[in-house]
N, CA, C and O atoms as CSV, one atom per row, in Angstrom:
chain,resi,resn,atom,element,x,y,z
A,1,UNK,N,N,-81.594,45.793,19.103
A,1,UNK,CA,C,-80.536,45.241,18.250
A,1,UNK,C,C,-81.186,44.591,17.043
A,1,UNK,O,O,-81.641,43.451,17.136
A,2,UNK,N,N,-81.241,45.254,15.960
A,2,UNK,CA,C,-82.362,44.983,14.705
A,2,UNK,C,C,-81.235,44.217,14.007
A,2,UNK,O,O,-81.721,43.429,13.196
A,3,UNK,N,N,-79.981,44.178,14.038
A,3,UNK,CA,C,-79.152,43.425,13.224
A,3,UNK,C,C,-78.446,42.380,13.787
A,3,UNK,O,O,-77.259,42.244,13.489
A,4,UNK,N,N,-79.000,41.599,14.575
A,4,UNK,CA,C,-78.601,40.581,15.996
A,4,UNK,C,C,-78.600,39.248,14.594
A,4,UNK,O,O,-77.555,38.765,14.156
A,5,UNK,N,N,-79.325,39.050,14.336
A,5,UNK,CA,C,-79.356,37.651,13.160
A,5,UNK,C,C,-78.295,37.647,12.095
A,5,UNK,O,O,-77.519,36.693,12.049
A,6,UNK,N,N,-78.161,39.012,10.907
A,6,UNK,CA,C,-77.365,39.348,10.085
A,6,UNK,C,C,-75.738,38.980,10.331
A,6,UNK,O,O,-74.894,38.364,9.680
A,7,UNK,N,N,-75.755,39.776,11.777
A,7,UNK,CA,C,-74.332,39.822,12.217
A,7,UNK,C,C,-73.241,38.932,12.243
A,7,UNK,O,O,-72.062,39.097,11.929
A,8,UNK,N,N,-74.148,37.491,12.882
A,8,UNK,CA,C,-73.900,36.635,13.031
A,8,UNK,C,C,-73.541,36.135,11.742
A,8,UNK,O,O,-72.462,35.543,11.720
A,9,UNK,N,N,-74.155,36.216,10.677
A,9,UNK,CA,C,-73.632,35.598,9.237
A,9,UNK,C,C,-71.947,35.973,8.716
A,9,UNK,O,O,-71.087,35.255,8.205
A,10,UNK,N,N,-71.950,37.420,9.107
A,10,UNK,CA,C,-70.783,38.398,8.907
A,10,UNK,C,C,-69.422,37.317,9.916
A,10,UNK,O,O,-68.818,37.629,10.942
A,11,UNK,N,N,-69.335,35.954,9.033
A,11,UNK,CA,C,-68.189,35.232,10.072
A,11,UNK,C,C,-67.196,35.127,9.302
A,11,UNK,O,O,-67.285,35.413,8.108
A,12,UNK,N,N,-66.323,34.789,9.744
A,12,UNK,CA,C,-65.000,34.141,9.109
A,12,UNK,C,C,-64.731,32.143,10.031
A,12,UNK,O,O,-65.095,31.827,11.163
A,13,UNK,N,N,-64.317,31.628,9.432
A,13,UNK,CA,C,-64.247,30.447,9.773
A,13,UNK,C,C,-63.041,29.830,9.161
A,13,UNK,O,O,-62.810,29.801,7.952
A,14,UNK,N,N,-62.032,29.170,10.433
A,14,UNK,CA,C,-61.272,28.861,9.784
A,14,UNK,C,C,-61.071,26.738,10.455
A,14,UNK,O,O,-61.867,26.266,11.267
A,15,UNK,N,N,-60.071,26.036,9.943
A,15,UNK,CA,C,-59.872,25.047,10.478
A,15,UNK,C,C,-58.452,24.450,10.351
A,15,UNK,O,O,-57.995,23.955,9.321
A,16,UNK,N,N,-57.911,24.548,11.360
A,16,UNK,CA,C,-55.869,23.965,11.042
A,16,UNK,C,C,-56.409,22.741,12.088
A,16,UNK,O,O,-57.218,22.641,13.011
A,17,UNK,N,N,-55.303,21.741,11.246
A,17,UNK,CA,C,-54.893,20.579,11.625
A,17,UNK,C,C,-53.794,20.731,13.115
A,17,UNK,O,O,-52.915,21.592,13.112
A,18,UNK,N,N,-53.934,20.051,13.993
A,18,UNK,CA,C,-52.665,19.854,15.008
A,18,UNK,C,C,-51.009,20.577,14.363
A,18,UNK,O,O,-50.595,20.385,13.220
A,19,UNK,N,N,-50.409,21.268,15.255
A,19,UNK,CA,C,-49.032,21.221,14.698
A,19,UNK,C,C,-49.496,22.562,13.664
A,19,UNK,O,O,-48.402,23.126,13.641
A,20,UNK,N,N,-50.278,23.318,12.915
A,20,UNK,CA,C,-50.600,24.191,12.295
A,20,UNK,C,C,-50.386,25.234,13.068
A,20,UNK,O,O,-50.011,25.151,14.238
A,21,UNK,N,N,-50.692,26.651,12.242
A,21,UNK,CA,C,-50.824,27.706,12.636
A,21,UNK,C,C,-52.169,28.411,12.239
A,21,UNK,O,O,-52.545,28.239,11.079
A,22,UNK,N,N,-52.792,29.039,12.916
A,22,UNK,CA,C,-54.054,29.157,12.195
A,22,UNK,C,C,-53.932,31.239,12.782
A,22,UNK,O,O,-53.913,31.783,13.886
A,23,UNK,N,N,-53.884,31.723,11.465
A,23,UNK,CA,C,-54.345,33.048,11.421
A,23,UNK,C,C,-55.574,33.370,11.173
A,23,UNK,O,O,-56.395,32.870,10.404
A,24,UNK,N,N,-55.676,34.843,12.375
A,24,UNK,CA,C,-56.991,35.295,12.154
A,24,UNK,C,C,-56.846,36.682,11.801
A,24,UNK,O,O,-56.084,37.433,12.411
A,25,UNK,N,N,-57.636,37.076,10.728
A,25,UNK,CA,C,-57.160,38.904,10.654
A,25,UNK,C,C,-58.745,39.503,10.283
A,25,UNK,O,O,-59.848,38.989,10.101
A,26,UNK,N,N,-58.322,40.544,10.284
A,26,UNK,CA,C,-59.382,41.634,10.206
A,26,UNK,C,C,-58.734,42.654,9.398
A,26,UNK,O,O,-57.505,42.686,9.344
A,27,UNK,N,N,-59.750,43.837,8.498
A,27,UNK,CA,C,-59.132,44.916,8.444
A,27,UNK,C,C,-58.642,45.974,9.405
A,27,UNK,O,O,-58.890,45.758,10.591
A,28,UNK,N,N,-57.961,47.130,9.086
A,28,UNK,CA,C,-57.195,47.607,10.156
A,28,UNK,C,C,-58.143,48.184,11.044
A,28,UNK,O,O,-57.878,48.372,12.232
A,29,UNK,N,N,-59.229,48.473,10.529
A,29,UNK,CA,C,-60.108,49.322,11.273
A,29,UNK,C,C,-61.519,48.356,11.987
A,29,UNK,O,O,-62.682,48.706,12.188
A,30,UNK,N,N,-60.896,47.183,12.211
A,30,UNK,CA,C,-61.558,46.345,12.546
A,30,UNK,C,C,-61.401,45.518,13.899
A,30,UNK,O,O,-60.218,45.180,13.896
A,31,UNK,N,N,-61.996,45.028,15.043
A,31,UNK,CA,C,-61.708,43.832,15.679
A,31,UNK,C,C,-61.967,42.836,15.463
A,31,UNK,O,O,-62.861,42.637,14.641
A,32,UNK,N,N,-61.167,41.508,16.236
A,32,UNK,CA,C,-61.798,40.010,16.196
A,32,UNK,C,C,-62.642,39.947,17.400
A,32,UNK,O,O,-62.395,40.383,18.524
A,33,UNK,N,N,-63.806,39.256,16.916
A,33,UNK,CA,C,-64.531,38.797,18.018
A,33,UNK,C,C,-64.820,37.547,17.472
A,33,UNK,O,O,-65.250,37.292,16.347
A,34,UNK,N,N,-64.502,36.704,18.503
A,34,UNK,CA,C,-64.633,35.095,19.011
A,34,UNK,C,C,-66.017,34.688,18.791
A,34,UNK,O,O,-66.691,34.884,19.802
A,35,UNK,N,N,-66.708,34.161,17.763
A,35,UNK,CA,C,-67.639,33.308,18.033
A,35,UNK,C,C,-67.801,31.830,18.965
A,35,UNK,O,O,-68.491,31.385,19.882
A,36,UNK,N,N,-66.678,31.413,18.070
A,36,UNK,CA,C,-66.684,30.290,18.728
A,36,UNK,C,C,-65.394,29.047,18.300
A,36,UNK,O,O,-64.988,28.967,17.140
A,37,UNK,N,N,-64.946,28.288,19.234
A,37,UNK,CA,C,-64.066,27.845,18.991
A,37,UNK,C,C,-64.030,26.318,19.706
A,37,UNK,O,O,-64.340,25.931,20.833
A,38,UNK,N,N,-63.500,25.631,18.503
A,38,UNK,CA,C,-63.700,23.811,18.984
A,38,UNK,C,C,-62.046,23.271,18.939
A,38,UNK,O,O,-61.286,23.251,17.971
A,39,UNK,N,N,-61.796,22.839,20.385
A,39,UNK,CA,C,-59.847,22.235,19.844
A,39,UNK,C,C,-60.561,20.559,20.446
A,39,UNK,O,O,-61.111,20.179,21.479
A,40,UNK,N,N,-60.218,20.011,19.313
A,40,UNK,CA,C,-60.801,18.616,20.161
A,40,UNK,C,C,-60.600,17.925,18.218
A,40,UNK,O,O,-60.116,18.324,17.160
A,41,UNK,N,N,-61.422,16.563,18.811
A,41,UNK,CA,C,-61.818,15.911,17.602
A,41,UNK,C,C,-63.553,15.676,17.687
A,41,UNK,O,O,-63.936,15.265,18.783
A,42,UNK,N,N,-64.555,15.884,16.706
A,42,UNK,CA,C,-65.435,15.756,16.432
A,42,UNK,C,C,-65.769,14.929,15.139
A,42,UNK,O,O,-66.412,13.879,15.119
A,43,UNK,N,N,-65.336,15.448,14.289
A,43,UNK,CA,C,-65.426,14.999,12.606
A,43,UNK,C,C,-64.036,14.487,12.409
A,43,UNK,O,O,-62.962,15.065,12.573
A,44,UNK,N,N,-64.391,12.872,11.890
A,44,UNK,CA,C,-63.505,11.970,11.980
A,44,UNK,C,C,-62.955,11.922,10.264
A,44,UNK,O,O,-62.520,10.887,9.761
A,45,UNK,N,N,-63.080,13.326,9.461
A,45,UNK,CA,C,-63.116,13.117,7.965
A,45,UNK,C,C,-62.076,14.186,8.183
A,45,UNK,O,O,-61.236,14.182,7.283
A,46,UNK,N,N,-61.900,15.018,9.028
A,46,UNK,CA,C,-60.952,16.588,9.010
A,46,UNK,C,C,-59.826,15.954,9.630
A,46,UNK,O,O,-59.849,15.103,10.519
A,47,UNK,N,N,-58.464,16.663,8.837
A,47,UNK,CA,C,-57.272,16.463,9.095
A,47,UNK,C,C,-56.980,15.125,9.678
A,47,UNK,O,O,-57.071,14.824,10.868
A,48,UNK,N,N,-56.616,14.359,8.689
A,48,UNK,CA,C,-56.768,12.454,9.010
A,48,UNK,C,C,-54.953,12.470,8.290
A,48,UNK,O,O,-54.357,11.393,8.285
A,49,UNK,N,N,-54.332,13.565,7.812
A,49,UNK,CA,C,-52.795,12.951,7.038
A,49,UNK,C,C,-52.088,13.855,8.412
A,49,UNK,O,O,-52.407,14.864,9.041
A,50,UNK,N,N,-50.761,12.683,8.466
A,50,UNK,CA,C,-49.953,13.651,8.940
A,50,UNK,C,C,-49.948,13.605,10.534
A,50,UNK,O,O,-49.259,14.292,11.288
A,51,UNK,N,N,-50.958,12.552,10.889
A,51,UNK,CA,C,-51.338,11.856,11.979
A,51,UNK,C,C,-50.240,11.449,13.336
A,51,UNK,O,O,-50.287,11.537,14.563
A,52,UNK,N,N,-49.092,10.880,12.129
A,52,UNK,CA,C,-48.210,10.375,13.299
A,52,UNK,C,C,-48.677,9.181,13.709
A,52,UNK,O,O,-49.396,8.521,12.959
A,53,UNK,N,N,-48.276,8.663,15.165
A,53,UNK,CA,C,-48.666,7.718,15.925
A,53,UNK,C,C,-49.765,7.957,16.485
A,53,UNK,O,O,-49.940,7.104,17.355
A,54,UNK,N,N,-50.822,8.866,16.427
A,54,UNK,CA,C,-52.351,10.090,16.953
A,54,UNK,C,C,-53.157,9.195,16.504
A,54,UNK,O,O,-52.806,8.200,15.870
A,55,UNK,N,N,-54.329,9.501,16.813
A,55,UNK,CA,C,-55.602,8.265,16.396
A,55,UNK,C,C,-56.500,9.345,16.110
A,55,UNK,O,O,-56.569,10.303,16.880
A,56,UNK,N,N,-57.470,9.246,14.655
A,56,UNK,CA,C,-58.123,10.631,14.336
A,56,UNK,C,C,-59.601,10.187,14.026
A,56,UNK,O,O,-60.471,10.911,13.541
A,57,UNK,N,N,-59.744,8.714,14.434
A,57,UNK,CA,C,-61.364,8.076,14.429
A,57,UNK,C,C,-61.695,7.980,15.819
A,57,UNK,O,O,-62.141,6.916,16.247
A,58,UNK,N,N,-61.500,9.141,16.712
A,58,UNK,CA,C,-61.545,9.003,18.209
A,58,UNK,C,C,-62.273,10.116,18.555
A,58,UNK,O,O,-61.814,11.190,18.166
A,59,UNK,N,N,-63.455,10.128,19.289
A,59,UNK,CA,C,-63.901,11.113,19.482
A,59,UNK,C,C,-63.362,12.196,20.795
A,59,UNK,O,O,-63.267,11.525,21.823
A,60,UNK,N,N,-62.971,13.735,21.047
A,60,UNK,CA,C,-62.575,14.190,21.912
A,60,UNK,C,C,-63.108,15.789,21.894
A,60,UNK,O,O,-63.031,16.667,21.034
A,61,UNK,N,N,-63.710,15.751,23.302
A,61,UNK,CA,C,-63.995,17.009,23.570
A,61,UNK,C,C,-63.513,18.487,23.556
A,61,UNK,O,O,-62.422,18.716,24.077
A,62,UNK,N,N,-64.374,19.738,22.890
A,62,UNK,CA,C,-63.369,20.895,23.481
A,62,UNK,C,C,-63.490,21.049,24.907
A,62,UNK,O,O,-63.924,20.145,25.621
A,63,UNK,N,N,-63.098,22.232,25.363
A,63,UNK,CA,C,-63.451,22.235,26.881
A,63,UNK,C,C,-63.690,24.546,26.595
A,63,UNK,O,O,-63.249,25.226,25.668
A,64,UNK,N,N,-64.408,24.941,27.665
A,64,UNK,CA,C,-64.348,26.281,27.850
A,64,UNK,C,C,-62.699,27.003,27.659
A,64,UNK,O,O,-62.107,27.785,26.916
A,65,UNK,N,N,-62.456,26.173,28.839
A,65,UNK,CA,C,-60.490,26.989,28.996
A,65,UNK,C,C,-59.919,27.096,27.436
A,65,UNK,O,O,-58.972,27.857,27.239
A,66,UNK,N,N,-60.403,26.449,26.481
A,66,UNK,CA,C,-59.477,25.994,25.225
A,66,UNK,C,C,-60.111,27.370,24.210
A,66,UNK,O,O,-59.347,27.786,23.338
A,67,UNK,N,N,-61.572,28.072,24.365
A,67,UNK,CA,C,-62.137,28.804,24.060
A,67,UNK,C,C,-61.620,30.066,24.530
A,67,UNK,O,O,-61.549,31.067,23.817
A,68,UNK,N,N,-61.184,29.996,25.997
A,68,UNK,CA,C,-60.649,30.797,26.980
A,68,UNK,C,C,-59.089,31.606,25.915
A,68,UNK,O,O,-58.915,32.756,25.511
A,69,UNK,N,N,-58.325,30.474,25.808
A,69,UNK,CA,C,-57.142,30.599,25.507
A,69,UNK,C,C,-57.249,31.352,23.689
A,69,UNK,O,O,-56.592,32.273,23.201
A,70,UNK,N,N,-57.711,30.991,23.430
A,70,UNK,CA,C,-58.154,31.721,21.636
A,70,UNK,C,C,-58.894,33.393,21.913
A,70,UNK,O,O,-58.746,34.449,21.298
A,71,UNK,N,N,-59.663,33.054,23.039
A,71,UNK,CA,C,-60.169,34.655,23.177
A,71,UNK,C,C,-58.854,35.431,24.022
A,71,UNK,O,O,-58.653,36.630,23.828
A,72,UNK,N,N,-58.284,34.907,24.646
A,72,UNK,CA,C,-57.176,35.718,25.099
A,72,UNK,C,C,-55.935,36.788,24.112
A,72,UNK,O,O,-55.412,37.901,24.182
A,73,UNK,N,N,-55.943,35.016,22.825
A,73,UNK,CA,C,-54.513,35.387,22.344
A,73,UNK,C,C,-55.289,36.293,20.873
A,73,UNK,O,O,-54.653,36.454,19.832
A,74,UNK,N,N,-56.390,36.680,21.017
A,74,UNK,CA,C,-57.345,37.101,19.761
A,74,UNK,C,C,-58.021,38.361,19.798
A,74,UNK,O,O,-57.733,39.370,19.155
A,75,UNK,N,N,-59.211,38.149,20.849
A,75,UNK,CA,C,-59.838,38.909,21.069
A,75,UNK,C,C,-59.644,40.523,21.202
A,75,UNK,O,O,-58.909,40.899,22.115
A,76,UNK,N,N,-60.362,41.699,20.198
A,76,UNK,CA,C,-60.276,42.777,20.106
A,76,UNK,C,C,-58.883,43.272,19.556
A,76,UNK,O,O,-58.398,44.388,19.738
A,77,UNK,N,N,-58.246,42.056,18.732
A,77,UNK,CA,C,-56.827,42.565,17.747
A,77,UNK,C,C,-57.569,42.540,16.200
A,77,UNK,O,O,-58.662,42.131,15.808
A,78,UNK,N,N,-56.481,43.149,15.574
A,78,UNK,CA,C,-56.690,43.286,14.182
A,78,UNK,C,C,-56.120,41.970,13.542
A,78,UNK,O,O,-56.576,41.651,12.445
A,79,UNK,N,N,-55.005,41.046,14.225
A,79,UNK,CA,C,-54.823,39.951,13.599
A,79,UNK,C,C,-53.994,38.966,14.766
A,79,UNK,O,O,-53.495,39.468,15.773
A,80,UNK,N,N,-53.945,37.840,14.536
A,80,UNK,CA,C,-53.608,36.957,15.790
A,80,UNK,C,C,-53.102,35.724,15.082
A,80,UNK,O,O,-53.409,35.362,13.947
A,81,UNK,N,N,-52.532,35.317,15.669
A,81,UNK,CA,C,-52.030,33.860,15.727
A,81,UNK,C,C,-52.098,32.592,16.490
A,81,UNK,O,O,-51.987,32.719,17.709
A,82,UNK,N,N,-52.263,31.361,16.009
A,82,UNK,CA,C,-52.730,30.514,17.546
A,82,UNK,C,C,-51.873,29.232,16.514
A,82,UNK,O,O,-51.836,28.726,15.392
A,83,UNK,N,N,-51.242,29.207,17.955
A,83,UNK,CA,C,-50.464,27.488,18.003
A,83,UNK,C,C,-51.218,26.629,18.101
A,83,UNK,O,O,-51.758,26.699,19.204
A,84,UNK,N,N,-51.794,25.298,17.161
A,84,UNK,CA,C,-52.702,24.909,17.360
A,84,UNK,C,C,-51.921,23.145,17.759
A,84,UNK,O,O,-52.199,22.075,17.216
A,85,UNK,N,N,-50.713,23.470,19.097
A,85,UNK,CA,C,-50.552,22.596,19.647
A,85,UNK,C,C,-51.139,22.237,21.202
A,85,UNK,O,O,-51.626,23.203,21.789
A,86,UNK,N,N,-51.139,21.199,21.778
A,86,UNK,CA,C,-51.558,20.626,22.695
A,86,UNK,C,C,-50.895,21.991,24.088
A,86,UNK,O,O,-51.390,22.389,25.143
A,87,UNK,N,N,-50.017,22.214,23.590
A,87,UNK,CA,C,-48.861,22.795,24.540
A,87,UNK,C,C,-49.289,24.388,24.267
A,87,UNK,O,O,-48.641,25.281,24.812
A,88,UNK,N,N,-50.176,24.626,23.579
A,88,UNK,CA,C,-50.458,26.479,23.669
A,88,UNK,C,C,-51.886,25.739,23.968
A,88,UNK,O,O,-52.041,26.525,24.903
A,89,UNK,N,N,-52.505,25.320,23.995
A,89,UNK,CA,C,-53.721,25.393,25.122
A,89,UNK,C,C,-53.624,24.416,26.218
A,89,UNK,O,O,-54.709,23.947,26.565
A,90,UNK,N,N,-52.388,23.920,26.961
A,90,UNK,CA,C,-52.180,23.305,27.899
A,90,UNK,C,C,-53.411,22.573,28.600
A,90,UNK,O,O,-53.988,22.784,29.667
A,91,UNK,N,N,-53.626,21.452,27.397
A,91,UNK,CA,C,-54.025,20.444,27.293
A,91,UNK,C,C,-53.971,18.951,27.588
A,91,UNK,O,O,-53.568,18.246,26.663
A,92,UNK,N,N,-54.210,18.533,28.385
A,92,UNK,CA,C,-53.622,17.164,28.848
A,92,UNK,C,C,-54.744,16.154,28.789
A,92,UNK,O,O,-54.723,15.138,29.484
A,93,UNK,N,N,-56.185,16.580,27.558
A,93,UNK,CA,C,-56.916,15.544,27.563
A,93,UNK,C,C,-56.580,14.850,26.029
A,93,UNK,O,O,-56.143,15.488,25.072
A,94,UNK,N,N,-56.928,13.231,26.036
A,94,UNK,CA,C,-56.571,12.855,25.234
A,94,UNK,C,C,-55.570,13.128,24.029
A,94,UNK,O,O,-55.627,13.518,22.863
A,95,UNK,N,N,-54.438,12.627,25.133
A,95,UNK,CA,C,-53.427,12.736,24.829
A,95,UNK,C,C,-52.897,11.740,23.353
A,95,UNK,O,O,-51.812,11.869,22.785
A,96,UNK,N,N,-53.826,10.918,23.036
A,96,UNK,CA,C,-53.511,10.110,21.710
A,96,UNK,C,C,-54.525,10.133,20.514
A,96,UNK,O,O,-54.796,9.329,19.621
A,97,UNK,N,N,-55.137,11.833,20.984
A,97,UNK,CA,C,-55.864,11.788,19.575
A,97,UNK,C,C,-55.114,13.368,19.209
A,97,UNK,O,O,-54.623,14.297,19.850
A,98,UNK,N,N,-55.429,12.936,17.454
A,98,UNK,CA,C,-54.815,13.590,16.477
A,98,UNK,C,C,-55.638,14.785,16.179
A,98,UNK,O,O,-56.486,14.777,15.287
A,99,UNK,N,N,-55.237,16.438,17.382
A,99,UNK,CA,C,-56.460,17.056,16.748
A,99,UNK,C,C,-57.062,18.543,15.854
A,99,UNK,O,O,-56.375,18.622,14.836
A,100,UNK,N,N,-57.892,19.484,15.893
A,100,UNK,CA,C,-57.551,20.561,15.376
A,100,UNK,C,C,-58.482,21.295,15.851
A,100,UNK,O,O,-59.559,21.095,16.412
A,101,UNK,N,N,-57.765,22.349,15.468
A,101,UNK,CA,C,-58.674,23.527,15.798
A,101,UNK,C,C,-60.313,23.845,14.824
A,101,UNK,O,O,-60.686,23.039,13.971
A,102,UNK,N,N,-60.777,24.587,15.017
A,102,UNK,CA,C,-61.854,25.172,14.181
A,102,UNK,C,C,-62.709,26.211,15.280
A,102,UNK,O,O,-63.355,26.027,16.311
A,103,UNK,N,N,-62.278,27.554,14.340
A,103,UNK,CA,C,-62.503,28.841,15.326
A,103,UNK,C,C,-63.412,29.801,13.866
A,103,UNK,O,O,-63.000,29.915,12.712
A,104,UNK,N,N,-64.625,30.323,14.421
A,104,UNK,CA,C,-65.255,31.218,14.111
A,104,UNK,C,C,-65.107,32.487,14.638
A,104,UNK,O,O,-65.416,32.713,15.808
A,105,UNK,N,N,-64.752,33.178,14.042
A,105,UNK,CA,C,-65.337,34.538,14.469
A,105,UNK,C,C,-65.721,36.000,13.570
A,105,UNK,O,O,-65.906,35.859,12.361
A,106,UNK,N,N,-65.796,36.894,13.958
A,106,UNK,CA,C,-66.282,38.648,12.975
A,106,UNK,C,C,-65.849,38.767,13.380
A,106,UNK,O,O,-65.514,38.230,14.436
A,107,UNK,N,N,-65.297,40.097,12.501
A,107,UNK,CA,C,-64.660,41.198,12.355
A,107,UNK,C,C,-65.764,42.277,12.345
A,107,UNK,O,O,-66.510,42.484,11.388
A,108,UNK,N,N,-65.790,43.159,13.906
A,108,UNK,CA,C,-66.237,44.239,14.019
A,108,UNK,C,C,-65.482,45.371,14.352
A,108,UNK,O,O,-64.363,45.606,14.809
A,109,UNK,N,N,-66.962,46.307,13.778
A,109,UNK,CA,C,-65.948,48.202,13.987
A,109,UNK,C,C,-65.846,48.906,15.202
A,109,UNK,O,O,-66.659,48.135,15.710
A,110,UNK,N,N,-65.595,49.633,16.078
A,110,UNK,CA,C,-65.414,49.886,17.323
A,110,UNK,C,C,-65.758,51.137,17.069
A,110,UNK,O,O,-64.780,51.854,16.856
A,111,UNK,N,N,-67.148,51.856,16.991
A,111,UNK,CA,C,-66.852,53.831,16.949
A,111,UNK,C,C,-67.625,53.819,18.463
A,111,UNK,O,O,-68.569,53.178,18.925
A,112,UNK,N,N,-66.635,54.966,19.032
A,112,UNK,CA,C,-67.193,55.573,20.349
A,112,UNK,C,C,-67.565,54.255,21.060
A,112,UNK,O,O,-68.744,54.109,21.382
A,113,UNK,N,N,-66.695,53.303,21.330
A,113,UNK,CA,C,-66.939,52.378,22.023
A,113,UNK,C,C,-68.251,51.235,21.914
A,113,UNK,O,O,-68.601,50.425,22.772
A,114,UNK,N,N,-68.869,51.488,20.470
A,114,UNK,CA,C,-70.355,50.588,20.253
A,114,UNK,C,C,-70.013,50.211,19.209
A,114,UNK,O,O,-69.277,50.793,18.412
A,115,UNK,N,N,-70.711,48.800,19.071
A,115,UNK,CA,C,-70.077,47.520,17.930
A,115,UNK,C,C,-70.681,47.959,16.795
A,115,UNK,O,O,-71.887,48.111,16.598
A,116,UNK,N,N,-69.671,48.173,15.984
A,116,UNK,CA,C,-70.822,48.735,14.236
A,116,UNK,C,C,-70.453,47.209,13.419
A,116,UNK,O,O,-69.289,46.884,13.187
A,117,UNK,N,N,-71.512,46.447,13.076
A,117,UNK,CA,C,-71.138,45.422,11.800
A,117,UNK,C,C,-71.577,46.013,10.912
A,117,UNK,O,O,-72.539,46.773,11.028
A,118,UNK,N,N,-70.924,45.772,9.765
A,118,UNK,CA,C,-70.927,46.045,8.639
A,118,UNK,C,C,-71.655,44.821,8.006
A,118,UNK,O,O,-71.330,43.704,8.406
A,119,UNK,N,N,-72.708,44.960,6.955
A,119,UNK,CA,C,-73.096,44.258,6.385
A,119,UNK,C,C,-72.444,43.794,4.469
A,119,UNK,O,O,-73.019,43.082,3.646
A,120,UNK,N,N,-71.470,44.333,4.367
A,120,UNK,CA,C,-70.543,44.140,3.040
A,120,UNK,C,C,-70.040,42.648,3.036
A,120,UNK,O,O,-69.665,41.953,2.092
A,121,UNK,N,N,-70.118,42.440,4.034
A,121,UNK,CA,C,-69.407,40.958,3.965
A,121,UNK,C,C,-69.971,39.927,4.347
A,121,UNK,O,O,-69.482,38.824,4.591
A,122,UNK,N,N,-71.308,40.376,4.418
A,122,UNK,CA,C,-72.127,39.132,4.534
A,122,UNK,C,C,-72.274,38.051,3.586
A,122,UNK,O,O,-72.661,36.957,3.996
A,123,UNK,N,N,-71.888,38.318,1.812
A,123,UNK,CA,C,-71.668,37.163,0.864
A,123,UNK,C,C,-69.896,36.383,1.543
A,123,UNK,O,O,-69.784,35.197,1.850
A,124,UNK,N,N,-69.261,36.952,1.589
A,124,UNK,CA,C,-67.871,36.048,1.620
A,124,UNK,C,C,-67.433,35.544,3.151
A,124,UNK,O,O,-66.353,35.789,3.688
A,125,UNK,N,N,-68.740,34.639,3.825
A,125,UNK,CA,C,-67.894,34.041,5.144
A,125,UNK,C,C,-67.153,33.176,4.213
A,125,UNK,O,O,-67.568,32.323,3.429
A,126,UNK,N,N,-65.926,33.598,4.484
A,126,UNK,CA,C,-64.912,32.575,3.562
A,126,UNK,C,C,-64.638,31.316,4.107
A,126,UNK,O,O,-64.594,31.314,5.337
A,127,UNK,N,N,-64.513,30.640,3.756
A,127,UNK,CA,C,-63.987,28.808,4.698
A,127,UNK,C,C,-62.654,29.184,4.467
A,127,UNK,O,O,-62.591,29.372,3.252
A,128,UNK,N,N,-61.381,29.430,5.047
A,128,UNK,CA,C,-59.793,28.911,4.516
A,128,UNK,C,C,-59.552,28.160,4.933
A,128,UNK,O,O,-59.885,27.910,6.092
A,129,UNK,N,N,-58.907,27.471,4.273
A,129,UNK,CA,C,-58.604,25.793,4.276
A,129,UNK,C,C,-57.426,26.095,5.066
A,129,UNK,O,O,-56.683,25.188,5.438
């Protein structure tokens, strides 16, 4: 696997606040694959408006299952959607912090069943806000 390092650059990255919707797409001839995905609070500077009665200077863990649930509703589509409420990853930890998502992943090609990345998009891992 001579392109194991590259590939990895080839990301998309996105980050929704609680209560958001966070889309993931690909071209048509493309899948999502899950790098990686954080539902918790870490960075006490991301999504701080809009709070509510939530506390967003609190630190809170992701967990696997929450990774689980994004590769389910994602994984190997051309585009997906994720509720980025407490209640679509049936969540019951810290229940009084204010929190969000932030999910990485590529968009790879599927021929004859073996992963082709494309290296075209290695300038634009885009951040969308």
């Amino acid at each position: 696997e001579t392109n194991h390092c590259s590939s990895f650059l080839t990301q998309n990255g996105t980050v929704k606040c609680e209560e958001d919707t966070a889309w993931l797409r690909c071209n048509e001839y493309k899948h999502i694959s899950i790098i990686s995905a954080f539902w918790g609070r870490r960075n006490f500077g991301l999504c701080t408006e809009h709070t509510g009665n939530l506390q967003y200077n609190k630190y809170c863990p992701t967990t696997p299952l929450f990774l689980t649930k994004v590769k389910d509703a994602c994984e190997g589509t051309t585009m997906c959607e994720i509720r980025c409420t407490k209640f679509f990853f049936n969540d019951q930890s810290c229940g009084d912090v204010y929190k969000y998502l932030e999910v990485y992943y590529k968009c790879i090609e599927v021929i004859n069943g073996h992963e082709v990345v494309n290296e075209d998009n290695l300038l634009n891992a885009n951040f969308l806000g």
